[in-house]
Structures are given as C-alpha cells and as structure tokens.
C-alpha positions in Angstrom: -53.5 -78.9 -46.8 -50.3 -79.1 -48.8 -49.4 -82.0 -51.2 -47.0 -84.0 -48.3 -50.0 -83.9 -45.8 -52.2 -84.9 -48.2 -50.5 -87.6 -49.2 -50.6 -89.2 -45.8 -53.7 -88.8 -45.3 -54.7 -90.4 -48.2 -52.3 -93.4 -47.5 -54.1 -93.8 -44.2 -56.9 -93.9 -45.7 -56.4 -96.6 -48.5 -54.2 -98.8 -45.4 -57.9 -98.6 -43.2 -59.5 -99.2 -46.1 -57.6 -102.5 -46.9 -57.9 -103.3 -43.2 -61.6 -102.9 -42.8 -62.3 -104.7 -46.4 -59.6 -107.9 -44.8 -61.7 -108.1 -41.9 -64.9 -107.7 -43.4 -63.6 -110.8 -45.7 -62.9 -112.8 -42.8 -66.2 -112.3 -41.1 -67.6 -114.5 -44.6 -64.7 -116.7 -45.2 -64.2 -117.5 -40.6 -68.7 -118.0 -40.1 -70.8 -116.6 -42.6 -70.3 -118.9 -46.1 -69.6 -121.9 -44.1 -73.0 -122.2 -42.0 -74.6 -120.7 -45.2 -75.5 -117.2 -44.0 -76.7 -114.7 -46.3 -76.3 -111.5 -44.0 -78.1 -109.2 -46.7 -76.4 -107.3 -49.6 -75.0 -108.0 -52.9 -72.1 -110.2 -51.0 -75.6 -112.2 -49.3 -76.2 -113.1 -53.1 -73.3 -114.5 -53.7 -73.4 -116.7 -50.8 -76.7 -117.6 -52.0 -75.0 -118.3 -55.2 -71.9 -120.0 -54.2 -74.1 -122.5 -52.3 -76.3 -123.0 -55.2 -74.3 -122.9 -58.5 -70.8 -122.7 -57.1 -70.4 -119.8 -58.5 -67.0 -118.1 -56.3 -68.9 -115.1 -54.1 -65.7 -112.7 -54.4 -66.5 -112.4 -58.1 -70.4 -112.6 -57.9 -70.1 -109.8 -55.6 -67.9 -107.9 -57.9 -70.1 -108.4 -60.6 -73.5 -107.4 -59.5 -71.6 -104.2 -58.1 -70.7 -102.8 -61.3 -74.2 -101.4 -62.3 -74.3 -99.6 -58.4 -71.2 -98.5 -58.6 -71.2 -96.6 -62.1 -74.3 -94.4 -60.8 -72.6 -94.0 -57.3 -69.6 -92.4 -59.0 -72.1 -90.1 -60.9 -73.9 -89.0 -57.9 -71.0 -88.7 -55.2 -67.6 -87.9 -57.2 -64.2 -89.4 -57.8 -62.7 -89.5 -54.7 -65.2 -91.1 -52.7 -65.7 -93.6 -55.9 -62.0 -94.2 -56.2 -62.1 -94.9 -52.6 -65.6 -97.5 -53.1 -63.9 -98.7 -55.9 -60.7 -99.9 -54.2 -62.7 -101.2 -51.1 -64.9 -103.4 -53.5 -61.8 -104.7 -55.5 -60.0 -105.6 -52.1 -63.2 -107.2 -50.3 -64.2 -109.3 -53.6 -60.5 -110.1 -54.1 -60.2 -111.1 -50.1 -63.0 -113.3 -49.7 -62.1 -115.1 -52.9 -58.3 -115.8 -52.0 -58.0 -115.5 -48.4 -58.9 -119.1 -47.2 -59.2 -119.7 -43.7 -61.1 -122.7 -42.1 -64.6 -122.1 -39.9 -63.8 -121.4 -36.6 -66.9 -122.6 -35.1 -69.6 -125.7 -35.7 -72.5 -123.8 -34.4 -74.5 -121.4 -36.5 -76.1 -119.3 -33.8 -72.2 -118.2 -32.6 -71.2 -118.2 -36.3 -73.9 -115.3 -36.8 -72.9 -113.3 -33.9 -69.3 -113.5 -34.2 -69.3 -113.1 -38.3 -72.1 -110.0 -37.3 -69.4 -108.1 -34.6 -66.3 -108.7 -37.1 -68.4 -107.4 -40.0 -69.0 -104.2 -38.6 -66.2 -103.6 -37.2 -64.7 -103.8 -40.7 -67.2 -101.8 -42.5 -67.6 -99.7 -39.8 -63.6 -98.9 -40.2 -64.1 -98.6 -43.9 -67.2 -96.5 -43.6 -65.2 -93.8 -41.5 -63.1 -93.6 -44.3 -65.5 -91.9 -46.3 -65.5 -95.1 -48.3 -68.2 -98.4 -49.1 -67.7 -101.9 -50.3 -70.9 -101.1 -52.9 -74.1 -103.1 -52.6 -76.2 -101.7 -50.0 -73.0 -100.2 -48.5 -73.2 -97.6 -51.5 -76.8 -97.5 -51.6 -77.0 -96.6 -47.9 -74.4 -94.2 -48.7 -76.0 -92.4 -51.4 -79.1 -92.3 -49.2 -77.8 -90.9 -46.2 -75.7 -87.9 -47.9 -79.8 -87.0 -49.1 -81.5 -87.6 -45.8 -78.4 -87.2 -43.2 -80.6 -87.9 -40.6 -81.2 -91.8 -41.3 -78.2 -93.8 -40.0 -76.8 -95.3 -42.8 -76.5 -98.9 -40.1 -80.3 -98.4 -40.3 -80.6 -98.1 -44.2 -78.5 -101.1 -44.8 -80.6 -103.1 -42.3 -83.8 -102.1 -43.9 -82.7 -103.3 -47.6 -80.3 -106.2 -46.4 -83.8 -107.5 -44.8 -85.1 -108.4 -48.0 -81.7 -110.0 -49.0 -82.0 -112.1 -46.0 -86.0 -113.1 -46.7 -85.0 -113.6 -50.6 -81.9 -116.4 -48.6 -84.1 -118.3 -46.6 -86.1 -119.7 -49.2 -83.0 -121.4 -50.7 -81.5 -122.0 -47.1 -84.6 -122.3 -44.7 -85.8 -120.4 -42.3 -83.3 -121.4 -39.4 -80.7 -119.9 -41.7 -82.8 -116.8 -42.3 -82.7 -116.2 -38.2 -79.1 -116.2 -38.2 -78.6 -113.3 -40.5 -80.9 -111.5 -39.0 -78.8 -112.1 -35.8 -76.1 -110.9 -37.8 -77.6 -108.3 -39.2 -79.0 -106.5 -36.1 -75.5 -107.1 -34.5 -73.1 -105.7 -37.5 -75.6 -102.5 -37.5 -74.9 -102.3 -33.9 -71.2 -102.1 -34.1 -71.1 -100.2 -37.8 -72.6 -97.1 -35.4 -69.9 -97.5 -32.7 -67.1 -97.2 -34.7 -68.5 -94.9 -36.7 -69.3 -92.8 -33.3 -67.0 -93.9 -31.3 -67.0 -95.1 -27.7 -66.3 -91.4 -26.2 -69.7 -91.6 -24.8 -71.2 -89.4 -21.6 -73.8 -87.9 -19.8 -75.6 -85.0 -20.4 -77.5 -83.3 -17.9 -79.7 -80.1 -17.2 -80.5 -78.9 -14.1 -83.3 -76.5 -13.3 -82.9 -75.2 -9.1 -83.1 -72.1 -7.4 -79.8 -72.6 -6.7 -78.2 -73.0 -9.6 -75.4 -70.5 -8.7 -74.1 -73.2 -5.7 -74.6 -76.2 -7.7 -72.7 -74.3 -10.8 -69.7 -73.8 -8.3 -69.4 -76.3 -7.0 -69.6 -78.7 -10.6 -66.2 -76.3 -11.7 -64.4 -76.5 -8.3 -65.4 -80.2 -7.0 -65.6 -82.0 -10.3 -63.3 -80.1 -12.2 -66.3 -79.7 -15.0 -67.6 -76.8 -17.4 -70.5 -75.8 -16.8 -73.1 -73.4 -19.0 -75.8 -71.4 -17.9 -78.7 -71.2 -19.8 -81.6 -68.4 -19.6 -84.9 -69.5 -18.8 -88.3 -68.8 -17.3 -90.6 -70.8 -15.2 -93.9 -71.0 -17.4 -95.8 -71.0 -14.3 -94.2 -68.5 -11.5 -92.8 -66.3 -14.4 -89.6 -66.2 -12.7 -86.2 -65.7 -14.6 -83.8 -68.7 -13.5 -80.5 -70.2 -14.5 -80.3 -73.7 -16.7 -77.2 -75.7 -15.7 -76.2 -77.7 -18.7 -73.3 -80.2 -18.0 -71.5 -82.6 -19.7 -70.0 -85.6 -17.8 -68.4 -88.8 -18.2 -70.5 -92.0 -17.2 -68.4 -92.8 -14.8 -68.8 -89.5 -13.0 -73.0 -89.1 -13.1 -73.7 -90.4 -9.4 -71.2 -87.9 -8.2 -73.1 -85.3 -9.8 -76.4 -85.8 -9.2 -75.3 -86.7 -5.1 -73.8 -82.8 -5.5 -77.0 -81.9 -6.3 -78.7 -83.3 -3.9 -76.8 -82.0 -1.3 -77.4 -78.3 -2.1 -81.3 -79.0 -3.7 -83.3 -82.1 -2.9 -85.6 -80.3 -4.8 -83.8 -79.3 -8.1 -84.9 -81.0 -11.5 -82.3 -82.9 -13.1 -82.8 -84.5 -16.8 -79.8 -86.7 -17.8 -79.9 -87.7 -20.9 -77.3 -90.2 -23.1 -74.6 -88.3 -25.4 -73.4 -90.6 -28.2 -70.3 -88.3 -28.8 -68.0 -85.3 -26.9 -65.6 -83.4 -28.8 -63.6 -80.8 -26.4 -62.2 -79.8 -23.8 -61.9 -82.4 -21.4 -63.2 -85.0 -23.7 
C-alpha cells in the first residue's frame, strides 16, 4: 500500500470513527441519561454518577478509561490504541457537549431505541479496528485471545454486572431497561460487524446428484461444489452437493430438488456471511 492510499484509508477510518462515536453519543444524550439507564460499561458509571453526584458522564467516562486504556496500548499496539484513543476523546467529548432534548417519555422505548442506535455506532466503530475503551477495550483485548467469543457477547457478559451494580442506585425497573438495551445493542454490534449479506447454505446428499448439480448451474444460475463421500451404511461412493444461495432463492431450490429426488437429503443451514462470486 503506498503512502497516498494509505492515507485515505486512514482518513476513512478516523471520519467512521467520529461517526460511530457521534452516534454512540446520541444514543446517551436522545434516551439513555434522561430515563436514567445505565447500559453497562465505564460510560453506565457515569450515568450512575451523573445522576448521583452530578458529576458530567463525558469526563467520568474519560477518566475511569485512562487505567484500561494504558494496558490496552501495551497489549494491542499503536495504531489500534491511537485509533481507541481518538474514539474515547470524541465519544467523552460528544456526550458532554452535544445537547439534544429526550425524544421520548417512556423508558421501555427509550431502551430499545438508545440499544439499536448504540450499536449501530459501536458497531461502525468496532469495524474500524477501533473501541471507545471500557468494556469496548476489554472485549477487544479478549477476543484477539480467544477469537472465537464474539466480542457483542463479552461486552454483554461484563456490562451485566454494570447494570446489576445501576439498579441498586436506580431500582430494578431501571435495571430491566438496560438489560433491554443491552441484549438489543449486542444484537445490532454483530450485524454491522457481519453485515446483512446473509444466505443459505445447503448440502444435498441424492443419488442423483449429477441432475440436481445441472440443473442448480443452468436453472439458478448458481455454483455448485461436489464433495466426495461414502454412505457409512451401503459403502457406496456418492457426490455431496454443497450450495450457496441467497434467502430469497431457498424454496426454489429445494422445489428443484424435489422434482428430480423426493428422496434426496437436504441440510440448509444459516450463513452469517458470503464473500464471492455472486455475492
């Protein structure tokens, strides 16, 4: 990558950034402060704080992230700390000086609202190979160890005791509703980290795979790849269709099938992402 390129990129990257940490602002400033919902992490605390001591929950946040961020840096390098850093500067400056009034009276649509528009913007600033610190960071730092936990999940997990530690000072009602929130920014943090270019995957085990192969590439216009395998009880060598499909198009498959083999085995099975051809 040469030094124009790169510079782009890394614009991009700093302009989603700013983006995702404006949204994730107005997601506290539009529902969660008002209705006094602590939707876990360090910026949960300073809710809790702000309703307590008055203490401004832009700064409090920025203050308790200092410790989490120093040992992120350490563990995960400069770029991706210069990145955090930035993200927690804008999101604690944001939520301090970008006053807007609540946009609704009712707590229950306050937590599901404030939960969509939160992860959408941490989702955003997630993609960027960025976090706002907290449990952002943490989950971060976690999930480059154990890749296989969803860092959504992670945050949930710790945010949980954020929101248990918040409904003592706010009551228990209050307690639900970031839990509402909670669930629902997870939700969204994994679509946009994933993206919506979901499908349908499906193998199909027939004597006839060779028709229903055929006509997949002529009728549908899809790829399709044959897999080697062996009945465990005839012994007999037979072709595994594997096929990738959009949603839209898994009824027309699985009537193709039918058509040549009422008898074939068909598992379809939920793809959370397609990169390729056709996709």
């Amino acid at each position: 990558m040469n030094d124009k390129t790169r510079m782009i990129t890394l614009v991009k990257d700093y302009a989603m950034i700013a983006l995702g940490c404006l949204i994730t602002a107005l997601s506290f400033n539009l529902f969660f402060v008002p209705h006094q919902i602590a939707p876990g992490g360090l910026s949960g605390i300073g809710t809790v704080l702000y309703h307590v001591f008055g203490f401004p929950v832009g700064v409090t946040t920025l203050a308790l992230n200092i410790p989490l961020f120093l040992f992120g840096v350490k563990q995960i390098g400069r770029e991706f700390g210069a990145k955090t850093l930035v993200a927690t500067l804008l999101l604690s400056f944001f939520i301090d000086f970008v006053q807007v009034p609540p946009l609704t009276d009712d707590s229950l649509l306050a937590s599901i609202y404030g939960g969509v528009l939160m992860g959408i913007g941490l989702g955003i600033i997630f993609r960027r190979d960025a976090t706002t610190g907290g449990t952002d960071l943490m989950a971060k730092l976690i999930h480059r160890y154990f890749p296989i936990i969803s860092m959504a999940w992670v945050m949930f997990a710790v945010d949980f005791m954020v929101v248990v530690t918040a409904a003592i000072v706010f009551g228990p009602n209050e307690a639900l509703y970031a839990i509402v929130a909670l669930a629902l920014s997870a939700r969204v943090i994994d679509l946009v980290q994933e993206g919506l270019n979901t499908a349908k995957a499906a193998l199909i085990i027939s004597d006839k795979s060779k028709d229903i192969a055929d006509r997949i590439l002529h009728d549908m216009d899809r790829g399709v790849t044959l897999l080697q395998g062996k009945g465990a009880y005839t012994g007999n060598d037979k072709n595994v269709i594997l096929c990738v499909v959009n949603r839209t198009e898994i009824t027309h498959l699985k009537e193709l099938i039918n058509e040549i083999d009422r008898k074939a085995f068909v598992l379809v099975a939920d793809v959370r992402e397609v990169l390729g051809e056709g996709f």
